[in-house]
Structure formats: structure tokens, C-alpha cells
C-alpha positions in Angstrom: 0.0 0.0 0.0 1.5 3.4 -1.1 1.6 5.1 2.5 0.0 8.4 0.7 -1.6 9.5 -2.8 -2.5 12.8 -3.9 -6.1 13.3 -4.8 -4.6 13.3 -8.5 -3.2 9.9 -8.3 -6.1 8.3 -6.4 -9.0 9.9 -9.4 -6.1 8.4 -11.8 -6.5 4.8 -10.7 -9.9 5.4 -11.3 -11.8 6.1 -7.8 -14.0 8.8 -7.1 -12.5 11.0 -4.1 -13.4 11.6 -1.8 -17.0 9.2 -2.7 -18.3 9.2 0.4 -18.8 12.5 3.4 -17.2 10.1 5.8 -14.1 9.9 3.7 -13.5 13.3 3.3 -14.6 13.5 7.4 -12.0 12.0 8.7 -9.5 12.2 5.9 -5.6 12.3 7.3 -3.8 15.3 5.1 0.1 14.8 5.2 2.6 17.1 2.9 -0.9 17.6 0.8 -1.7 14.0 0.6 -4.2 11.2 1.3 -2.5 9.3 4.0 -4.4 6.2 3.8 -3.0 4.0 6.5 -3.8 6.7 8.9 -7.4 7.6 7.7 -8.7 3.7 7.6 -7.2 3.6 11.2 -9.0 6.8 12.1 -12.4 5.2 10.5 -11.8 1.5 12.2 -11.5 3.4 15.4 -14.9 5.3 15.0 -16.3 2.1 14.0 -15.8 0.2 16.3 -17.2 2.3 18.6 -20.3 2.3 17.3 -20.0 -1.7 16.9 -19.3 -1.4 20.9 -22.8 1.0 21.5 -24.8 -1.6 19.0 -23.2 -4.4 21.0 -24.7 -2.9 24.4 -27.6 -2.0 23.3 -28.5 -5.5 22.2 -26.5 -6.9 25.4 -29.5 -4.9 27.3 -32.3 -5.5 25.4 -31.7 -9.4 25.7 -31.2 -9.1 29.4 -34.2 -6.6 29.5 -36.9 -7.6 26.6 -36.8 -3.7 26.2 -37.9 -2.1 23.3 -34.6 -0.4 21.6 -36.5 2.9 21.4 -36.8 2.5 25.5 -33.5 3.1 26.3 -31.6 4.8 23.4 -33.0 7.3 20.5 -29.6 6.9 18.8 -30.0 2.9 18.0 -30.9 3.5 14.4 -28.0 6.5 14.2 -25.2 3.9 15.5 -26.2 1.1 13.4 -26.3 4.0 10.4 -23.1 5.1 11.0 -21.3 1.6 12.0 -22.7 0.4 7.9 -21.2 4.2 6.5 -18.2 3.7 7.9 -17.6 0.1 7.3 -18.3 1.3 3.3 -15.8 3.9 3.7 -13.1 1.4 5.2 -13.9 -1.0 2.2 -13.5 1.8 -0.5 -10.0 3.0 0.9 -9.0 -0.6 1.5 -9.9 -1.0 -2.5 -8.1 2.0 -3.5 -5.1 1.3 -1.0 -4.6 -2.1 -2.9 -4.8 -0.8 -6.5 -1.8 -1.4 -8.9 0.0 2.1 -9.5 0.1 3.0 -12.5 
């Protein structure tokens, strides 16, 4: 994996940049380039996270029989955002192992 790419190179393998809000979100800039390595780490972080809130909330709602919506308005924004950001990871992870040209 090339460590960074410039917004040139990456539209030149033939990616759309940044594709997705979440890309350009938590984007890692170094010398005016994509540093992929750091950005994926930066998404894997954020989603795992929200993996860790999903996991609770279902942890409590076995224990409980609760309804989601009884303990937590955010259930649908953390399983939103825990899908987004697993598509992000995927994309960069795609255009972190394309063949330079």
C-alpha cells in the first residue's frame, strides 16, 4: 500500500474522491496527501465504537426484553453510522490495494 496519494493519483486509478462524506470527514492530510494507513485507522476506530454502542444495546435488550427505542434514540443513528463507515473502510482498503500506475 502506497503510505500516501495525492487526490490526483487516487482519481487516476480510477476512484471517485473523496466518494463518500465520511471519507472526506475523517480524511488524514500529510505534505498535501491522502494518508491512507492513517485515515482507515481513524475510520476503524470510529467504528468500532459504534459496533461497541450496537453491542450494548443488544446486550441490554436481551437481558431486559426492552424495546430499543426505550433506552436509546440513537440505536438507528449507531447502526447507520457503524454500515457508512464500514463502506468507507472497504473503499480506501480497495483503493489502497490498486496497482499504481
Amino acid at each position: 500500500m502506497a503510505p500516501t496519494l495525492s487526490v490526483t493519483d487516487i482519481r487516476g486509478l480510477g476512484f471517485d474522491w473523496p466518494k463518500y462524506a465520511l471519507v472526506e470527514e475523517y480524511c488524514v492530510i500529510q505534505e498535501g496527501e491522502v494518508d491512507l494507513a492513517a485515515t482507515i485507522e481513524k475510520l476503524q476506530s470510529s467504528r468500532a465504537y459504534y459496533k461497541k454502542q450496537l453491542n450494548q444495546a443488544f446486550n441490554f435488550k436481551m437481558q431486559t426484553g426492552a424495546d430499543y427505542s426505550d433506552f436509546t434514540d440513537r440505536f438507528d443513528d449507531y447502526a447507520r453510522m457503524e454500515r457508512e463507515l464500514g463502506e468507507a473502510i472497504a473503499y480506501l482498503q480497495r483503493i489502497a490495494a490498486a496497482p499504481e500506475p
